[in-house]
C-alpha angles and dihedrals in degrees: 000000000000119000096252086053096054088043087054098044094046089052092051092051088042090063092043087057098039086047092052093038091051083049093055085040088054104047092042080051089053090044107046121064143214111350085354089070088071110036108009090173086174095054112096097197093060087060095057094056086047090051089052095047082053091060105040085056090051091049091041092058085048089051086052093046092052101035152040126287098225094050105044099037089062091045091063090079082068082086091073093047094045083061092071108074096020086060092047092037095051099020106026097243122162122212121208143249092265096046093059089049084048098044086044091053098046093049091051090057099043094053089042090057079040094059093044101039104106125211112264130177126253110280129184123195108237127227104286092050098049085052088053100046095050093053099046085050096045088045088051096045093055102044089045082053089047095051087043085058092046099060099031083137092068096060090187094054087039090063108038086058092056085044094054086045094047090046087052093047084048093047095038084055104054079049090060097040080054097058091042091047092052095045087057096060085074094043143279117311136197088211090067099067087088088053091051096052093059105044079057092044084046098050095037087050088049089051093049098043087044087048091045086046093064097055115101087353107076116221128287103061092053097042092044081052089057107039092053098033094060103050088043090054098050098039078052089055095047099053102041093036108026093042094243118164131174124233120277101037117245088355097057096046089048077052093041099047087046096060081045086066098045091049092050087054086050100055090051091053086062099045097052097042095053085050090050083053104055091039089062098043088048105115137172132060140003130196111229146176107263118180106228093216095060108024133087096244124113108247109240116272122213098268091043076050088053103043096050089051086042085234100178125263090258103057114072134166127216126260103250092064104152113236128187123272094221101039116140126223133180115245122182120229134172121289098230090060082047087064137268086271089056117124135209108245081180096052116117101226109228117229136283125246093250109094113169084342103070097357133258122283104226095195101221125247104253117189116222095235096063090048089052094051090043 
């Protein structure tokens, strides 16, 4: 079996795993509760996600070793289609009408950069590059985070940027496991430690600015950034820096960057209709505007006044206080008498299908009383 085969067939086995292992993650998600939902250490079950995602790292760094960056990095996205059928297969799980267009559309641009990609030998990058390409990429992720500070007040734009900086520390990383992973072929070198740590600074850098990219932005714009920014990084990398080049010279590059494309649609399909999912299956409870004077709500009393302000035990008013007639509180009400369109502001969201490739999703923790007073 040739090099560029066995590079193809482990990253095909990595995103099964990382697809099974994200499935087990997800349902041990759905079924823990409060601090067990992030790190439940007594569920077997979770260890066994974690031990799938760890095989599907350790396959994924082979893969990178054999093959082509920009072949096996893009491959990677197969984990989300791989989901598909594994979650209706094991949980019973249906996908939609627009997943399947998206998983169709992904395959067909994956195995049309397959069936371009040419063989090409192991390259590492030398001193001097590795320097260089740390720095460019330290220099992009922190202007990306800059702009995103500058228009925190966009939180769309915000998060697109920390997407697209999370999607090059991703990329860069893969870049750098490469080159370790080439080096190592030869044997295990002393010279490759600065290397490590920045393929750890890179992908702890890539966790926390996908983390930051879901805040104020929901979830299928950050996560579609992501999942098309980091294989294109890396495939970037491998064609300008590893010498890799696809069949049928300019032609097949115009053909190659065009299934890119339609893979990258295809990914977004996914990613929005699995929001659009979960969005619609959200049930529970709403916080909405309730006039005091008509609803069915009890007005606020003084001590409901001074819990909600955390006065201390000692101060207390008196009950007469005059409030307002037409003063406005939020009630919560269910979200079926909301309307079928309603949404849980209170929901966990589970997690993506896009463990180490594209990054984890952590749902943050959000208390019942802000959501009330938003």
């Amino acid at each position: 079996m040739s090099a560029l085969a066995l590079s193809v067939l482990l990253s095909f086995v990595s995103a099964v795993a990382y697809a099974g292992g994200a499935i087990v993650q997800e349902q041990v998600a759905l079924s823990s509760s409060g601090a067990q939902q992030y790190a439940p250490l007594r569920r077997p079950a979770w260890w066994a996600a974690v031990t799938l995602n760890g095989l599907g790292a350790l396959l994924h760094v082979v893969a990178l070793a054999c093959g082509p960056l920009s072949l096996v990095q893009p491959l990677g996205a197969l984990t989300i289609v791989f989901a598909l059928p594994m979650a209706a297969l094991f949980v019973g799980r249906k996908a939609g009408a627009t997943a399947w267009r998206g998983a169709l559309m992904a395959t067909v641009g994956l195995a049309g950069l397959l069936a371009l990609v040419g063989a090409s030998g192991a390259r590492s990058l030398d001193g001097p590059q590795r320097v260089a390409a740390a720095v460019v990429t330290a220099a992009a992720v922190v202007t990306l985070m800059v702009a995103a500070r500058a228009v925190h007040r966009h939180p769309a734009v915000r998060s697109i940027l920390l997407a697209t900086a999370a999607g090059v520390a991703f990329g860069m990383s893969s870049v750098f496991t490469k080159t370790v992973a080439v080096d190592w072929t030869g044997g295990v070198s002393a010279a490759d430690l600065p290397s490590l740590a920045v393929i750890g600074v890179l992908a702890t850098a890539g966790m926390l600015l996908s983390q930051a990219s879901y805040r104020g932005a929901g979830l299928a714009a950050p996560l579609a950034t992501l999942t098309v920014v980091n294989p294109v990084v890396a495939a970037a990398v491998g064609i300008t820096m590893f010498g890799e080049t696809f069949r049928y010279g300019t032609t097949g590059t115009a053909l190659a960057l065009s299934c890119g494309v339609v893979a990258a649609g295809g990914l977004i399909l996914l990613t929005t209709e699995r929001l659009a999912r979960e969005q619609r299956d959200a049930g529970g409870a709403v916080p909405v505007l309730v006039d005091a004077g008509s609803a069915s709500v009890p007005a606020p009393t003084a001590e409901l006044l001074l819990a909600e302000l955390k006065v201390p035990d000692d101060v207390t008013l008196p009950d007469d206080v005059p409030l307002p007639d037409d003063i406005t509180i939020p009630a919560v009400v269910p979200a079926a008498a909301a309307g079928p369109d309603a949404l849980d502001p209170a929901a966990v969201p589970v997690m993506p299908y896009a463990p180490f490739y594209g990054g984890p999703y952590v749902p943050l923790p959000a208390t019942g009383r802000h959501l009330a007073r938003s």
